[in-house]
MILUMVO-541595 format. One record per residue: residue in one letter; x, y, z of N, C-alpha, C in turn. Coordinates in nm, 2 decimals. Example, Ala and Ser with C-alpha at 12.3 -4.5 7.8 and 13.67 -1.06 7.14 Angstrom:
BEGIN
['A',[1.32,-0.57,0.78],[1.23,-0.45,0.78],[1.32,-0.33,0.78]]
['S',[1.28,-0.22,0.71],[1.37,-0.11,0.71],[1.29,0.00,0.79]]
***
This chain:
BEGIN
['X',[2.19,7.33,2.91],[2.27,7.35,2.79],[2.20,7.29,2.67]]
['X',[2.20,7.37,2.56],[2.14,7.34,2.47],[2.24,7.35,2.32]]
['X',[2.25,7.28,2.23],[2.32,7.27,2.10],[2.25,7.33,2.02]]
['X',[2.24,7.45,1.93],[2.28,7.56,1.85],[2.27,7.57,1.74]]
['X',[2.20,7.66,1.66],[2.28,7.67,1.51],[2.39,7.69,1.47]]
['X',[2.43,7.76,1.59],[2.54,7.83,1.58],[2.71,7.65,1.62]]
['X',[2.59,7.65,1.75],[2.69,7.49,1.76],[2.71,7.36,1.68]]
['X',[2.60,7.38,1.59],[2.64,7.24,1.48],[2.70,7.29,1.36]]
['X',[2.73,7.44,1.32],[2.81,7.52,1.27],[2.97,7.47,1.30]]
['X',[2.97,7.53,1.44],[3.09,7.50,1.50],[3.16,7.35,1.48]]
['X',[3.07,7.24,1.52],[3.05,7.10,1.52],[3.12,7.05,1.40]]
['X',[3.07,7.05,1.23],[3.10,7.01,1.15],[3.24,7.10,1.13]]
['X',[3.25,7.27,1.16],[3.33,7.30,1.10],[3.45,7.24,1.20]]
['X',[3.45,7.18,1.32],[3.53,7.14,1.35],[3.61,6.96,1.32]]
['X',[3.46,6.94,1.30],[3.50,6.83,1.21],[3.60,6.86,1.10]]
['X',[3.59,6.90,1.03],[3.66,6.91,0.92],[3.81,6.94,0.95]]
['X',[3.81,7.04,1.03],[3.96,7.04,1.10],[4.03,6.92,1.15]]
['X',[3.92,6.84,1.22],[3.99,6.73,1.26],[4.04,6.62,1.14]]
['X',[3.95,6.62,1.07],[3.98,6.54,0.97],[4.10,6.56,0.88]]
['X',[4.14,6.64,0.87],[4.20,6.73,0.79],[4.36,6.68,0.86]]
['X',[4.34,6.73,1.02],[4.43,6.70,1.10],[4.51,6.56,1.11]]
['X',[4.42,6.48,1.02],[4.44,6.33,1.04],[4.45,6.26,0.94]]
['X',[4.47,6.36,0.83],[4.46,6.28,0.66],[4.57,6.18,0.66]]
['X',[4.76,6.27,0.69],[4.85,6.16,0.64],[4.77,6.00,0.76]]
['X',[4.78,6.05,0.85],[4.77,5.91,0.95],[4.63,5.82,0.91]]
['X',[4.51,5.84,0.82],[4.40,5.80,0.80],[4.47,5.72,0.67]]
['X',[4.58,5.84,0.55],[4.61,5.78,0.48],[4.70,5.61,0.49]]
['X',[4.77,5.69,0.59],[4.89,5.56,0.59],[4.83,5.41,0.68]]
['X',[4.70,5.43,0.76],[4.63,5.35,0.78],[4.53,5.28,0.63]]
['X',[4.50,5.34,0.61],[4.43,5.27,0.46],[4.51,5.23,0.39]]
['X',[4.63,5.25,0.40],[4.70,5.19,0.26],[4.74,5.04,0.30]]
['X',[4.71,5.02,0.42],[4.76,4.87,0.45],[4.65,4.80,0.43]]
['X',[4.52,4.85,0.42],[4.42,4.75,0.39],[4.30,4.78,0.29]]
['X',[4.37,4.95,0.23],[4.23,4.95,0.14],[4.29,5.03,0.06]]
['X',[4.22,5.15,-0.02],[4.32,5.20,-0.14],[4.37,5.34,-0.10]]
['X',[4.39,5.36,0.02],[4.49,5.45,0.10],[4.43,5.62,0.05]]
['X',[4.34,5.55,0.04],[4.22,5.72,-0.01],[4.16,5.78,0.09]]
['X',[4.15,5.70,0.24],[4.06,5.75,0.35],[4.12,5.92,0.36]]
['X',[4.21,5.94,0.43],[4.25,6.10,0.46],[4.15,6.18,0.35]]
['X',[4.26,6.15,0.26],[4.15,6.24,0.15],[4.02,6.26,0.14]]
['X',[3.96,6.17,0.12],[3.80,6.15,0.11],[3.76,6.18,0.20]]
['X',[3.83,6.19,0.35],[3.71,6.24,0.47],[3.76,6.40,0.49]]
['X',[3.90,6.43,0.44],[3.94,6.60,0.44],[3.81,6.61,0.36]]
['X',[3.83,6.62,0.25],[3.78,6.65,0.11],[3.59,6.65,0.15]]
['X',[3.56,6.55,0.23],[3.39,6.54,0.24],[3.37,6.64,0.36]]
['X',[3.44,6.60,0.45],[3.35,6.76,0.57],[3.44,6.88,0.52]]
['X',[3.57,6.89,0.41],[3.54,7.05,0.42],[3.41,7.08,0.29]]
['X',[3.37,7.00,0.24],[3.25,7.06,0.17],[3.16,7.07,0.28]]
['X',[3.10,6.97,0.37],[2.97,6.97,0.51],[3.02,7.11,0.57]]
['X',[3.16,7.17,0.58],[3.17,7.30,0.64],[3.10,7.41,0.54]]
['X',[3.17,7.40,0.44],[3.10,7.51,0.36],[2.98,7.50,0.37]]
['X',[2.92,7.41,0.31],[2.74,7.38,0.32],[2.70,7.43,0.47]]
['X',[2.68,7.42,0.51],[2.64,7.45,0.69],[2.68,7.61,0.76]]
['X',[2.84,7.69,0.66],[2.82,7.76,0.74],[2.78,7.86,0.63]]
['X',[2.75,7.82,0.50],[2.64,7.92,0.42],[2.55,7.92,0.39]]
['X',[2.48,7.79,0.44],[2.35,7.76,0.44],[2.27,7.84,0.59]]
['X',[2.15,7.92,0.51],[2.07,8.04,0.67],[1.99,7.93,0.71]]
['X',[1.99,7.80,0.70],[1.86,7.71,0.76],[1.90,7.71,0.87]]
['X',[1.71,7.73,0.92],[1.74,7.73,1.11],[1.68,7.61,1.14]]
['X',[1.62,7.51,1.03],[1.61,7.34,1.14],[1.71,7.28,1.08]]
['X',[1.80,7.25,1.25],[1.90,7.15,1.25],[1.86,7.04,1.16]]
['X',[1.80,6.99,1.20],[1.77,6.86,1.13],[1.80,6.90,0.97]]
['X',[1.72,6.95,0.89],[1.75,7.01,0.72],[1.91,7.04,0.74]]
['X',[1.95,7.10,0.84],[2.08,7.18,0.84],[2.18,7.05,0.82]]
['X',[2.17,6.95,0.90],[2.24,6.85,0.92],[2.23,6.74,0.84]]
['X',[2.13,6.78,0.74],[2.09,6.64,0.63],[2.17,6.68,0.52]]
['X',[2.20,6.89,0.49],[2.22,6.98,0.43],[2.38,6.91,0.40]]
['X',[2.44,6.86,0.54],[2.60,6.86,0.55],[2.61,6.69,0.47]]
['X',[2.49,6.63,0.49],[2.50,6.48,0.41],[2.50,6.48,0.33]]
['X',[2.43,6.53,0.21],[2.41,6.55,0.12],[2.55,6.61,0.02]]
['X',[2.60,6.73,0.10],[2.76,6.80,0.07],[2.82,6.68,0.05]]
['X',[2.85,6.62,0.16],[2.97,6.49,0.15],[2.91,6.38,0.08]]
['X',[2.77,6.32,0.04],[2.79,6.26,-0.08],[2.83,6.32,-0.18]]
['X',[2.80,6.44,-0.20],[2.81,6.49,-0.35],[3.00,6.54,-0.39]]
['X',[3.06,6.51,-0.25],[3.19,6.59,-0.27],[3.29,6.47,-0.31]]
['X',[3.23,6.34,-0.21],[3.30,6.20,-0.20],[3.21,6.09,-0.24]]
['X',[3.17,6.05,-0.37],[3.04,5.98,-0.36],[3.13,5.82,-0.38]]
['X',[3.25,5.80,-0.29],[3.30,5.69,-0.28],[3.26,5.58,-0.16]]
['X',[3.31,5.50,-0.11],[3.23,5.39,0.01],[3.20,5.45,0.12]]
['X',[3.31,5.48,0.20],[3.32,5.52,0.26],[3.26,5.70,0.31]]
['X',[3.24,5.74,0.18],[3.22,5.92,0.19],[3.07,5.86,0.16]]
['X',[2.99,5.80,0.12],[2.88,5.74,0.10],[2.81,5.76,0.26]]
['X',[2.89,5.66,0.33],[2.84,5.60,0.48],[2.83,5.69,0.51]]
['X',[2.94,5.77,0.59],[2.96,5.90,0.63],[2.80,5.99,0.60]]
['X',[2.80,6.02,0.47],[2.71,6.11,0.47],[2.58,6.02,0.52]]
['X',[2.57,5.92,0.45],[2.44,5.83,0.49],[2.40,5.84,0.65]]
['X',[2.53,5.90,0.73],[2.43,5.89,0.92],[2.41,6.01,0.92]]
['X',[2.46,6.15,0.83],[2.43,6.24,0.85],[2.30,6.27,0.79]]
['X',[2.24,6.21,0.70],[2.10,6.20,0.59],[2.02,6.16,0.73]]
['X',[2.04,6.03,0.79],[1.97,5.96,0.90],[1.93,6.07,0.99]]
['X',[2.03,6.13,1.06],[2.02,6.27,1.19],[1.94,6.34,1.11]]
['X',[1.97,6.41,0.99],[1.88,6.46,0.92],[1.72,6.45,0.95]]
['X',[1.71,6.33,0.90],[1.56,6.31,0.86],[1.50,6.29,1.07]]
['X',[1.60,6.23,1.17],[1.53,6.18,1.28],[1.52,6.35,1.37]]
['X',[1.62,6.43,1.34],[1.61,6.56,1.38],[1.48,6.70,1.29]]
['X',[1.43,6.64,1.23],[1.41,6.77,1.14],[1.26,6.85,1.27]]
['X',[1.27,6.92,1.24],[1.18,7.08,1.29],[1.24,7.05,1.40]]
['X',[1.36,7.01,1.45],[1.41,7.10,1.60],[1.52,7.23,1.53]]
['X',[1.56,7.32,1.63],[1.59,7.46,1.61],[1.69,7.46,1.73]]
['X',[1.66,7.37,1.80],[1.78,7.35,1.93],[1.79,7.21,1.99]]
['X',[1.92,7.14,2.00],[1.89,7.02,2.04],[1.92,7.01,2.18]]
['X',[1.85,6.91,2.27],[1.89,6.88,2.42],[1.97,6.80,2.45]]
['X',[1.97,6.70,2.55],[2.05,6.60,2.55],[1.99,6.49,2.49]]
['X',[1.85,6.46,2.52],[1.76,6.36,2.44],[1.82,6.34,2.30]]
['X',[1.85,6.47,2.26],[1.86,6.50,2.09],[1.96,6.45,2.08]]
['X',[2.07,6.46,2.12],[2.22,6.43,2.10],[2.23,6.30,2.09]]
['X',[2.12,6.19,2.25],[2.12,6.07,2.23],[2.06,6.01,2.06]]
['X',[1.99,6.09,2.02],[1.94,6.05,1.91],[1.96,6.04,1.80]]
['X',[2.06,6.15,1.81],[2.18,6.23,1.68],[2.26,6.06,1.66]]
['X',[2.31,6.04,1.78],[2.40,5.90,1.80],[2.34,5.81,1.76]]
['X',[2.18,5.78,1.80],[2.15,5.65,1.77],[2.12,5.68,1.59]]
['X',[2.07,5.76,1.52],[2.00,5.78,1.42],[2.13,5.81,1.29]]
['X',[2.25,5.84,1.35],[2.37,5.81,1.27],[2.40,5.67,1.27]]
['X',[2.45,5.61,1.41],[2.45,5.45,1.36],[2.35,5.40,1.27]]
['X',[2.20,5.43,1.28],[2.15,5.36,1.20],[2.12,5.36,1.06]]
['X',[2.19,5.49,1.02],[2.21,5.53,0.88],[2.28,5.44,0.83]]
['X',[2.43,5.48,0.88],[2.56,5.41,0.82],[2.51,5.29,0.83]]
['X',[2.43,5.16,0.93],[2.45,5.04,0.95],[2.32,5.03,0.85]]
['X',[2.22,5.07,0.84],[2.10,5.07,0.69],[2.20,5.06,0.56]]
['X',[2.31,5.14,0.48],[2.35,5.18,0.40],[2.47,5.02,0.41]]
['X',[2.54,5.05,0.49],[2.60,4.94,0.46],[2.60,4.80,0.47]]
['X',[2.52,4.76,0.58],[2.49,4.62,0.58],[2.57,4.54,0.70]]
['X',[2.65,4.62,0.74],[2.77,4.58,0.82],[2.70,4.57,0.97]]
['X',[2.77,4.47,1.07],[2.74,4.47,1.19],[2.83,4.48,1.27]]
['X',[2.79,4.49,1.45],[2.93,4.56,1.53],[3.01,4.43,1.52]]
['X',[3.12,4.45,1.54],[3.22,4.28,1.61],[3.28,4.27,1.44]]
['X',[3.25,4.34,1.37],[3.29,4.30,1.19],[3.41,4.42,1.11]]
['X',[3.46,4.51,1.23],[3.62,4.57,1.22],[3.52,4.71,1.10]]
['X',[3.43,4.76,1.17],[3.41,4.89,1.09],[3.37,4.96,1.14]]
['X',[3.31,5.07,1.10],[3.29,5.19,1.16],[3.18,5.21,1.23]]
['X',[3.10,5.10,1.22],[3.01,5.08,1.33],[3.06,5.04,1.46]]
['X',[3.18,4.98,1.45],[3.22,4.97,1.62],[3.28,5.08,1.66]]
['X',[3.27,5.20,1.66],[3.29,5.33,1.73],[3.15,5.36,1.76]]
['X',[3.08,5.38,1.64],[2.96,5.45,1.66],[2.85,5.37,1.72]]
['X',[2.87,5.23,1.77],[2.76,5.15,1.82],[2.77,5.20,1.95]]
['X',[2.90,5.18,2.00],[2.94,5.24,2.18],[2.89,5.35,2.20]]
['X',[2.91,5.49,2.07],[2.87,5.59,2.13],[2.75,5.61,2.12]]
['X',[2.65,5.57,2.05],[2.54,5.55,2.05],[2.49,5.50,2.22]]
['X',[2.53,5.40,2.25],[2.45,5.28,2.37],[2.51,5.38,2.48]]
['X',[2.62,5.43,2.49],[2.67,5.51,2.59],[2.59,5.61,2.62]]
['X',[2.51,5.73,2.51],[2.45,5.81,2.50],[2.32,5.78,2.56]]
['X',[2.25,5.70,2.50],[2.13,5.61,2.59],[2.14,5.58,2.72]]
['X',[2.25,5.47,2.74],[2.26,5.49,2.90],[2.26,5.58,2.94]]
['X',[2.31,5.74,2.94],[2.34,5.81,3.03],[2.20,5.89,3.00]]
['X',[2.13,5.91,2.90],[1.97,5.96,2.93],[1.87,5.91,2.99]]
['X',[1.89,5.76,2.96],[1.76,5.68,3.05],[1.81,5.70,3.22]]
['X',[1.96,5.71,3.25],[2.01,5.76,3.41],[1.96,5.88,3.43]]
['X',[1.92,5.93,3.37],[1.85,6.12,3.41],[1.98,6.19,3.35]]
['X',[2.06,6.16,3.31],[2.18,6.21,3.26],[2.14,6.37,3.15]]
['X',[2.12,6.48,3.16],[2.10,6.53,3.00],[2.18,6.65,3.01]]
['X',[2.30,6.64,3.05],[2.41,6.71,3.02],[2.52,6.74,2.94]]
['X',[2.48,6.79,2.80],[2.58,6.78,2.71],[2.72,6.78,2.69]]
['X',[2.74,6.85,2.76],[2.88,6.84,2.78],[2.95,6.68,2.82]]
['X',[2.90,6.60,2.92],[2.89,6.51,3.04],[2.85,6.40,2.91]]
['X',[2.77,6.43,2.82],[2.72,6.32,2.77],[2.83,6.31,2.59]]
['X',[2.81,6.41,2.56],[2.92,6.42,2.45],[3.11,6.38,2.50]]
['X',[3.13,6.40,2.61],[3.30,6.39,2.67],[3.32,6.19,2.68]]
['X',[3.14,6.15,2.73],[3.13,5.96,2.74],[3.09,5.94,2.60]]
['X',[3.05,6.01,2.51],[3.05,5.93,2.39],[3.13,5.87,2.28]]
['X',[3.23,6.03,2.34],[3.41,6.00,2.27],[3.46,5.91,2.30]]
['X',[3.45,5.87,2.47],[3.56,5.79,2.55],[3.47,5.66,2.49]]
['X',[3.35,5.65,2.48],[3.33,5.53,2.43],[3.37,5.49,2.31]]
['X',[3.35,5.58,2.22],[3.42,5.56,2.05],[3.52,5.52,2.07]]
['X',[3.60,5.60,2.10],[3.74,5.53,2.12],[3.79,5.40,2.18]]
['X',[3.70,5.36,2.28],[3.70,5.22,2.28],[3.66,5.14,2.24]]
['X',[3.57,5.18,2.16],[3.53,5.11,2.01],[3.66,5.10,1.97]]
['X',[3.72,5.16,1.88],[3.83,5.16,1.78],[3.95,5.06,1.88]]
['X',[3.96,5.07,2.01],[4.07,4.99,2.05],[4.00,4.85,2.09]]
['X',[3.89,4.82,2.07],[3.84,4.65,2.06],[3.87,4.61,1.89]]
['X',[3.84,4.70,1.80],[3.91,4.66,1.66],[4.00,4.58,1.63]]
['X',[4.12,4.61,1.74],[4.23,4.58,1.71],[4.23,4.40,1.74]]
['X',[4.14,4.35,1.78],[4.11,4.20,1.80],[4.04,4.13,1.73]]
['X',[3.98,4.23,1.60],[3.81,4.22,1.51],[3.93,4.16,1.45]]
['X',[3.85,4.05,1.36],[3.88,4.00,1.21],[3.79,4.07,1.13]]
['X',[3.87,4.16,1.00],[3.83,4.18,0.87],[3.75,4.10,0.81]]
['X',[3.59,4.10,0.79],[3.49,4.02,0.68],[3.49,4.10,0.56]]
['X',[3.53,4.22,0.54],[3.51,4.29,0.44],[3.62,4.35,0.31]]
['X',[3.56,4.32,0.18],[3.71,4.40,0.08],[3.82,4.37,0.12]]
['X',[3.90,4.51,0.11],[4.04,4.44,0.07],[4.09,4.43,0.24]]
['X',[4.04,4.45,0.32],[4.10,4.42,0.48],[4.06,4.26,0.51]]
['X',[3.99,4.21,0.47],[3.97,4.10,0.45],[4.06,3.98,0.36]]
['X',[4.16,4.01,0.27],[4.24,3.98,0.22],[4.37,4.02,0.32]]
['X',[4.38,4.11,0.37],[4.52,4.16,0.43],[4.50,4.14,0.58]]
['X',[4.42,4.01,0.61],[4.31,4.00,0.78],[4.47,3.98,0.85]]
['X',[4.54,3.91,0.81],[4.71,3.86,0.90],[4.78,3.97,0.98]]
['X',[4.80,4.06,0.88],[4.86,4.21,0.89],[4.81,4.29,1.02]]
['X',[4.71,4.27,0.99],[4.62,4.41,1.03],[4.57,4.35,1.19]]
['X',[4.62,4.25,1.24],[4.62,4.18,1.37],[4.69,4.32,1.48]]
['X',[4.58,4.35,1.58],[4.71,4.45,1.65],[4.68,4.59,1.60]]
['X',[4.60,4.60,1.52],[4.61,4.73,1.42],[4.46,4.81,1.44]]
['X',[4.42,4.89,1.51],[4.25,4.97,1.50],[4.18,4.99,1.35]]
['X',[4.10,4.97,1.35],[3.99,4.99,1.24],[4.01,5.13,1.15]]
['X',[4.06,5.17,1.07],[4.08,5.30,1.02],[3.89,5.36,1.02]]
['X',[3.83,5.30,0.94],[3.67,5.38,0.96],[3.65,5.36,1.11]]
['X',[3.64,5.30,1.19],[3.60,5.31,1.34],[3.70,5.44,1.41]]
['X',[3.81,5.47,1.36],[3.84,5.57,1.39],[3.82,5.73,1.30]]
['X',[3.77,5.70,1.21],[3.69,5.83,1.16],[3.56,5.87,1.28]]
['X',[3.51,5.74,1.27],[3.37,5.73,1.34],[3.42,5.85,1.52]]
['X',[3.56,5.75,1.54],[3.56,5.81,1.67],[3.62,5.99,1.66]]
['X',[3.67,6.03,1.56],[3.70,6.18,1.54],[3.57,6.25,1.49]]
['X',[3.46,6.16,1.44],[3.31,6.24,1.47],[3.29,6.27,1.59]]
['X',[3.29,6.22,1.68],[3.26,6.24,1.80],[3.35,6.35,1.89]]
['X',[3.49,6.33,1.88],[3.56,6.36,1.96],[3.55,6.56,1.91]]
['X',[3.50,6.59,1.76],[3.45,6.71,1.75],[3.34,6.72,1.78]]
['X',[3.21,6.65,1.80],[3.13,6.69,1.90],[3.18,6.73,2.03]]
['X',[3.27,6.63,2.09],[3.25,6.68,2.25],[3.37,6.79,2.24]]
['X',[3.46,6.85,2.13],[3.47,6.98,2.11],[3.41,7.06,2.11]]
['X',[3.31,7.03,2.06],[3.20,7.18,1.99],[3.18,7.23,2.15]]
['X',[3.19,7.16,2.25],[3.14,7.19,2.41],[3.21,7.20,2.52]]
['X',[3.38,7.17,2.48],[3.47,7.21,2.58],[3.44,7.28,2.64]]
***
């Protein structure tokens, strides 16, 4: 199995559904610790990466997927819609002249997104952000290629389940950052709102391959 023009088409535009899907609950999550803009800004950033991608004719993924970074800075050029786009610039630039990606690629997609967002923002895992989704699915991905693993489907379904357990170790993280860091009391018991964007990236990847 191989990932597609047609599949990272599908991919973002499913993203954006999901995001979309999750505005009130992204919102009503941010508003306890930041300015309750997340929903919005991540609707608002991948349905522009949908448009871009599915009227852009580019056939290297890589451009194609730098194409969708670029969208969501220019749609959300806020903190948050920043990062976001910043791992899609990263896959961008670590994918470019492929036309089809394998499993190798996927592991790479994962590692080359974390290291966008964690270049751009400064932030490390264990510090209640959106790098603790995207670090698990990243190392998850790796392990299962260095195992002979290169089953996309198999490898995208463990990158979710790892995100997501990213997002439920958050709930133990202390806030170092902005305003979650002022409201650190509260938010005891409570998942990472960006660690769970991070994990609805994912969870439309291993859509794009049900």
């Amino acid at each position: 199995m191989e990932m597609t023009r047609d599949d990272v088409v599908r991919f973002v535009s499913i993203a954006s559904d999901i995001m979309n899907e999750n505005k009130d609950y992204l919102i009503e999550l941010d508003a306890n610790s930041g300015d309750g803009d997340l929903g919005l800004t991540m609707s608002k950033g991948f349905a522009a990466a949908k448009d871009e991608v599915t009227a852009n004719p580019e056939t290297d993924l890589g451009k194609l997927l730098f194409k969708a970074g670029s969208a969501i800075s220019a749609a959300v050029p806020s903190t948050m819609g920043t990062l976001m786009a910043s791992g899609f610039l990263g896959v961008g630039k670590a994918l470019k002249g492929k036309t089809v990606l394998d499993g190798a690629d996927i592991a790479a997609f994962a590692q080359a997104y974390y290291d966008g967002v964690q270049k751009r923002g400064k932030a490390n895992p264990g510090e209640r952000t959106l790098l603790d989704s995207l670090k698990p699915a990243a190392d998850k991905a790796r392990e299962l290629i260095d195992g002979g693993c290169d089953d996309i489907k198999v490898l995208t379904e463990a990158m979710y389940e790892a995100a997501c357990a990213g997002v439920e170790a958050t709930k133990a993280m202390a806030p170092v950052y902005g305003k979650a860091f002022v409201h650190r009391e509260k938010l005891k018991g409570v998942p990472d709102q960006g660690a769970i964007v991070g994990s609805l990236l994912y969870k439309a990847l291993k859509e794009t391959f049900a």
